[in-house]
FIDREN-25663 format. One record per residue (C-alpha): residue in three letters; x, y, z. Coordinates in nm, 2 decimals, decimal comma. Example, Ala and Ser with C-alpha at 12.3 -4.5 7.8 and 13.67 -1.06 7.14 Angstrom:
 residuo      x      y      z
     ALA   1,23  -0,45   0,78
     SER   1,37  -0,11   0,71
REM end
This chain:
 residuo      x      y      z
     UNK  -2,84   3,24  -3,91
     UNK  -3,06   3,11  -4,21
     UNK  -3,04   2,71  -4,35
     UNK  -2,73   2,53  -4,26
     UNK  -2,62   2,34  -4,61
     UNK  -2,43   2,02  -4,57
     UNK  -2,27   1,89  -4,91
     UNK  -1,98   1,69  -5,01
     UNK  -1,80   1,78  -5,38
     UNK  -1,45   1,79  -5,56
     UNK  -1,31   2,06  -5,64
     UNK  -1,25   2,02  -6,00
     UNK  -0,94   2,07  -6,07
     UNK  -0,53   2,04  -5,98
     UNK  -0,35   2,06  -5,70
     UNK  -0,39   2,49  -5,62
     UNK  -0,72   2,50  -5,79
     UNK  -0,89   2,66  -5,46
     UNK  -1,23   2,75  -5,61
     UNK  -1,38   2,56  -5,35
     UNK  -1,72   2,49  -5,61
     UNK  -1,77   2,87  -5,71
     UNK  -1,72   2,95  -5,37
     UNK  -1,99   2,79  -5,22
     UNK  -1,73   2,59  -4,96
     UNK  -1,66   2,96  -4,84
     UNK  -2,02   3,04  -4,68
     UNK  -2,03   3,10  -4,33
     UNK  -2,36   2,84  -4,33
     UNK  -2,22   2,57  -4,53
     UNK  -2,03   2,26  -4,44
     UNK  -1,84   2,12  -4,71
     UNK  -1,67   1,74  -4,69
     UNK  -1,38   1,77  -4,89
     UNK  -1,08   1,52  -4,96
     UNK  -0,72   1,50  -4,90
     UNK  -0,43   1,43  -5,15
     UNK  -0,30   1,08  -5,21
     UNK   0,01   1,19  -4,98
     UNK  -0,26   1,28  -4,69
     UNK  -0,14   1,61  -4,65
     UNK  -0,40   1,89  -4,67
     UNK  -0,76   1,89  -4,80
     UNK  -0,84   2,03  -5,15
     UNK  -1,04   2,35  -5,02
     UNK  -0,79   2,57  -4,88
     UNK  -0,94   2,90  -4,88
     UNK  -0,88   3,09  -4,55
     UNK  -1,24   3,12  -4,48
     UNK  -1,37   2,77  -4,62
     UNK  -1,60   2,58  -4,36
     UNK  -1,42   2,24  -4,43
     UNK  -1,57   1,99  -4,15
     UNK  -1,53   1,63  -4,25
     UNK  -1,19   1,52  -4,53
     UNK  -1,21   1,17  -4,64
     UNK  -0,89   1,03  -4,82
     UNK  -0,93   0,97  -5,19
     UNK  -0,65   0,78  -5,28
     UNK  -0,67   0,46  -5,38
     UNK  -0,42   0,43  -5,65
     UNK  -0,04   0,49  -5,74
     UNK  -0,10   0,85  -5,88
     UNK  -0,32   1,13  -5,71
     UNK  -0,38   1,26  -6,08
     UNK  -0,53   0,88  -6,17
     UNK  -0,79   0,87  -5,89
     UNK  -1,16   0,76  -6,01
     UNK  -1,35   0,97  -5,84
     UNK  -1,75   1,20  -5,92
     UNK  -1,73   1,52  -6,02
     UNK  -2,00   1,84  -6,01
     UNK  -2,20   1,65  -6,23
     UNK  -2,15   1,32  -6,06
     UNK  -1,98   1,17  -6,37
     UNK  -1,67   0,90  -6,31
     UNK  -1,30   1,03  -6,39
     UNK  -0,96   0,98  -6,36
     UNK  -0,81   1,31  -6,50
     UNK  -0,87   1,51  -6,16
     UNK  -0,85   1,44  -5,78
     UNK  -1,14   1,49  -5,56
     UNK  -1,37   1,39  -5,29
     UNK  -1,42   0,99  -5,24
     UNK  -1,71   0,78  -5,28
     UNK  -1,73   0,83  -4,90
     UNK  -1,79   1,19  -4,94
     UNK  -2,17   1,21  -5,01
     UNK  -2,26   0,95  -4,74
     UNK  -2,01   1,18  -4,49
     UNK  -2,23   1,47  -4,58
     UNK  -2,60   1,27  -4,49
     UNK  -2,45   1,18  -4,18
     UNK  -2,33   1,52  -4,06
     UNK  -2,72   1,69  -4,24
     UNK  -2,89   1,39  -3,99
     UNK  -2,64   1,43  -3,69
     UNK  -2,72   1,79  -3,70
     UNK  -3,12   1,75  -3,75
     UNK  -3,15   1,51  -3,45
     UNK  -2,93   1,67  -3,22
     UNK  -2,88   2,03  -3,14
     UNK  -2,56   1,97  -3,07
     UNK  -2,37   1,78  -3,27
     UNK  -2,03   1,84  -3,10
     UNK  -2,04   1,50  -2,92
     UNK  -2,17   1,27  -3,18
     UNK  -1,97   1,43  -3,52
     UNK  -1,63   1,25  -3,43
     UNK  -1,80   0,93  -3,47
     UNK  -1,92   1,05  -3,80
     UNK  -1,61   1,13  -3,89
     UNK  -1,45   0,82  -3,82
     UNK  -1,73   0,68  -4,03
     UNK  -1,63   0,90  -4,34
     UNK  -1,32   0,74  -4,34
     UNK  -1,44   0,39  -4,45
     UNK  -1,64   0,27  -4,76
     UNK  -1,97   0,31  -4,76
     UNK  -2,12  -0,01  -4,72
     UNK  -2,49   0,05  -4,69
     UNK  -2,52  -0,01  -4,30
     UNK  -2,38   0,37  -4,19
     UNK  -2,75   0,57  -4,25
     UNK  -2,90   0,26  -4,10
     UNK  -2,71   0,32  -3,74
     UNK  -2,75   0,66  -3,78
     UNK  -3,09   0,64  -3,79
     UNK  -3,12   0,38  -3,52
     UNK  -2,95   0,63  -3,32
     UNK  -3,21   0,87  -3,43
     UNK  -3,46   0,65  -3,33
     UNK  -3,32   0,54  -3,01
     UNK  -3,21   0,90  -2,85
     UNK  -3,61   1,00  -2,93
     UNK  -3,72   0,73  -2,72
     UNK  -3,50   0,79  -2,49
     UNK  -3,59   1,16  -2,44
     UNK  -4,02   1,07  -2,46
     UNK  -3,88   0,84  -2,16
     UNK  -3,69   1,12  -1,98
     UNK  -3,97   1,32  -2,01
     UNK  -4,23   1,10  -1,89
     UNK  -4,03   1,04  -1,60
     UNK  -3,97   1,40  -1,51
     UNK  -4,34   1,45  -1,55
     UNK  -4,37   1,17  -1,31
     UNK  -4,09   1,29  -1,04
     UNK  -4,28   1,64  -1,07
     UNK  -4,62   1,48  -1,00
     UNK  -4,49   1,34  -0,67
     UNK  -4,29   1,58  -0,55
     UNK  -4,59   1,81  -0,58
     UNK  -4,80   1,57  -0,40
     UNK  -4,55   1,51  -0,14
     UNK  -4,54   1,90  -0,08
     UNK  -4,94   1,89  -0,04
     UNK  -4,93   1,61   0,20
     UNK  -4,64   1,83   0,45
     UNK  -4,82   2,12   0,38
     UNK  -5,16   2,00   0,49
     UNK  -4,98   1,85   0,76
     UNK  -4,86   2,16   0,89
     UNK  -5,17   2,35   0,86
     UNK  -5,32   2,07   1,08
     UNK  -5,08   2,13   1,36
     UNK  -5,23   2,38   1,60
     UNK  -4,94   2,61   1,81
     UNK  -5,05   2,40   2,11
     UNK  -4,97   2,10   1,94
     UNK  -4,67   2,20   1,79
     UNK  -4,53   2,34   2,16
     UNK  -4,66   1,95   2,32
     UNK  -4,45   1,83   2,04
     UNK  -4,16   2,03   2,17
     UNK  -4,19   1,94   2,52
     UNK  -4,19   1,57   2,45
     UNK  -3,89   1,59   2,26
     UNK  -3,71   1,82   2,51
     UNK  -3,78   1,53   2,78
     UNK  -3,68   1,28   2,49
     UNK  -3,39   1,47   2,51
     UNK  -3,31   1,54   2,84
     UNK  -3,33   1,13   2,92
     UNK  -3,11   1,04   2,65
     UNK  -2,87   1,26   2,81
     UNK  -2,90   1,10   3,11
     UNK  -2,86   0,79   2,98
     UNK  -2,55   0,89   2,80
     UNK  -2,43   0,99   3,11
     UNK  -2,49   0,65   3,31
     UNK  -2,29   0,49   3,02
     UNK  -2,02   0,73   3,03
     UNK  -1,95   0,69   3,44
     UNK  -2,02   0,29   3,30
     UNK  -1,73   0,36   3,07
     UNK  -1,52   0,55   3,32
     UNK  -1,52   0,25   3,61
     UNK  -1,45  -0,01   3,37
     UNK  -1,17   0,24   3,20
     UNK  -1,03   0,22   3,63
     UNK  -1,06  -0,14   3,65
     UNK  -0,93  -0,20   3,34
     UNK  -0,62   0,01   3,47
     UNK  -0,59  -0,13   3,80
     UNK  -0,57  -0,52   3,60
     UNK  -0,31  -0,39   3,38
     UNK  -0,11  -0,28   3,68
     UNK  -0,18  -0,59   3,85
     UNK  -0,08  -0,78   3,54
     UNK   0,29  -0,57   3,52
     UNK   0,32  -0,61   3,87
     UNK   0,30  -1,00   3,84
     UNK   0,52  -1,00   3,56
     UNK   0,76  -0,83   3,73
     UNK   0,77  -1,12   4,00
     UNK   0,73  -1,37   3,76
     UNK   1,06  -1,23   3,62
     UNK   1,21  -1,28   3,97
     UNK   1,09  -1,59   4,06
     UNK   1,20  -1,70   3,75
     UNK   1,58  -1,58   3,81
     UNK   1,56  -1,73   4,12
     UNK   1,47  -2,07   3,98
     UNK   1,78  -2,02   3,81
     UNK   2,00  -1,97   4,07
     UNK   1,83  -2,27   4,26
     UNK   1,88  -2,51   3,98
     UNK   2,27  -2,35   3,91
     UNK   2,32  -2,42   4,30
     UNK   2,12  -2,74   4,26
     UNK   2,39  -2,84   3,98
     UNK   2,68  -2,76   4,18
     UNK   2,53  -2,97   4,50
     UNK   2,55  -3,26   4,29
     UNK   2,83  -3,25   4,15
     UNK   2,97  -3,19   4,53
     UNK   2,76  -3,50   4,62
     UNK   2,90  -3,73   4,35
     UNK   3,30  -3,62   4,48
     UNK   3,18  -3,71   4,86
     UNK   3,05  -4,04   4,74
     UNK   3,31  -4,13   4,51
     UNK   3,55  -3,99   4,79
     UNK   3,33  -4,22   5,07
     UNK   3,36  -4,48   4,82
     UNK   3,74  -4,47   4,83
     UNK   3,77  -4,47   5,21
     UNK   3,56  -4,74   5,24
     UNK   3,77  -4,98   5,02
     UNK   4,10  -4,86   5,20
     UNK   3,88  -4,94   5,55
     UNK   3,85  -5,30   5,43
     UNK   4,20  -5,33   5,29
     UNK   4,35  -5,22   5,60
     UNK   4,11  -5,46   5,79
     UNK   4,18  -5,76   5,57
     UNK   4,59  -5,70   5,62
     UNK   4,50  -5,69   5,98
     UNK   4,35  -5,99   5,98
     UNK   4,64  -6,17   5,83
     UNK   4,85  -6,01   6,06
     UNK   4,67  -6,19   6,34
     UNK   4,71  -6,07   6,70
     UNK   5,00  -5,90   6,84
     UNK   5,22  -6,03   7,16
     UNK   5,07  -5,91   7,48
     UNK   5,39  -5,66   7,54
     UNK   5,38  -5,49   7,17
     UNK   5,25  -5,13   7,34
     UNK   5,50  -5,22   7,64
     UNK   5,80  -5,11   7,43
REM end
C-alpha cells in the first residue's frame, strides 16, 4: 500500500470549511490528528472519506473563533480554530506506535488518551521506553524459543536413539514383565477388595448389633421407669402404713394406761 503518512494540522478556516489541507486528510494512506470544536462536538475534517484517527480538544477559551492555535505554516493565531498544541506530539506517537509495532490496534488507545493532555515533554520519552522495552522483550522471546527448540530436539535424539537400541527381543521381555507387573497388581487389588468386602460384613453385623442394643437399651430404660413409678407409689404406701401403725400404737397405750387406772375387775364381772 505505499508509505503510511501520519501528520497533525488545522484546517484553516471556519466552522464548514472541510478542505481537510488540500485534501491531503482524504488519502486512503494518511492519518490526520485533527481537533474538535470548543462545544466537543465533531472534529474539523469531516469529509466522508477523511482518515481522521486521533481529535484532540482545542478549546481553551470562552470563544471557539478566539482559540490560539498553529496554522499550515506553524504561525500563532486567534482568528481561526484548529488542531491543539497536542496535535503534533499525537501524530509522533501514532508514526512511532506504528514503526515499533505491526499492530498498533492494542497500543493506539493509550496514545490517544495521551493526545488528550498537554504535552509535557515526558510522552516520546515513554513511548520510546516502550520501544525499547517490547525489543528486549522480543530478543528474549526469541532466545528462549531458540533454547526450548534446542532441547526438545535433543530430547527427541535421546528417545530416538533409545528406541533404535531396543532390539524386538527386548522390547517383547519388556512386555512380559509388565504383563506379570500387571497381572500381580490385579491380584493384589483383589486381596484388598475381599479385605474391603469382610470388613464391609463386619462393619454391618456391628451396626446391627449396635441397633439391636439400642433397642434394649430403650426397654430397659422404660422399665426403669416403671420400677421407679412403682417404687414411688410403695413409698408413699409405706409412709400411710407407718403413720397408720403409728396411730394404733398410741391408741394401744391409751387404752392400756385407762386400764391401768381402772385397776382390776371383781372376780364375778364375766359371771353376769
Amino acid at each position: 500500500m505505499g508509505n503510511v503518512f501520519v501528520w497533525a494540522s488545522g484546517n484553516g478556516g471556519r466552522r464548514g470549511d472541510s478542505c481537510a489541507a488540500d485534501g491531503y486528510a482524504s488519502s486512503i494512506y494518511t492519518l490526520s490528528v485533527s481537533s474538535v470544536s470548543e462545544k466537543d462536538t465533531k472534529p474539523w475534517y469531516l469529509e466522508k472519506c477523511a482518515s481522521t484517527m486521533v481529535s484532540t480538544y482545542s478549546s481553551g477559551g470562552p470563544s471557539e473563533r478566539g482559540i490560539v492555535t498553529t496554522d499550515l505554516n506553524h504561525e500563532c493565531t486567534t482568528s481561526h480554530t484548529g488542531t491543539s498544541a497536542s496535535a503534533p506530539i499525537a501524530a509522533g506517537i501514532v508514526a512511532l506506535l506504528l514503526e515499533a509495532n505491526h499492530c498498533p490496534c492494542t497500543t493506539l488507545p493509550l496514545s490517544i488518551r495521551w493526545t488528550s493532555s498537554d504535552y509535557d515533554g515526558r510522552t516520546v520519552v515513554i513511548v520510546l521506553e516502550s520501544y525499547k522495552q517490547r525489543m528486549k522483550l522480543e530478543t528474549e522471546k526469541t532466545e528462549k524459543e531458540t533454547q526450548l527448540e534446542h532441547n526438545l530436539f535433543r530430547k527427541r535424539e535421546q528417545l530416538e536413539a533409545e528406541l533404535a537400541e531396543a532390539s524386538e527381543q527386548d522390547l517383547c521381555e519388556r512386555l512380559r514383565e509388565a504383563e506379570d507387573e500387571l497381572k500381580e497388581v490385579e491380584h493384589r487389588i483383589e486381596a484388598a477388595q475381599r479385605t474391603v468386602d469382610e470388613v464391609e460384613s463386619r462393619l454391618e453385623a456391628l451396626m446391627n448389633d449396635q441397633r439391636r442394643l439400642e433397642t434394649d437399651l430403650e426397654s430397659k430404660k422404660y422399665e426403669e421407669k416403671e420400677f421407679t413409678e412403682r417404687m414411688q407409689d410403695d413409698q408413699q404406701s409405706l409412709k400411710k402404713m407407718q403413720s397408720k401403725q403409728s396411730q394404733l400404737i398410741k391408741k394401744k397405750e391409751e387404752n392400756m394406761k385407762k386400764i391401768r387406772d381402772l385397776g382390776s375387775l371383781p372376780a364375778d364381772a364375766f359371771d353376769k
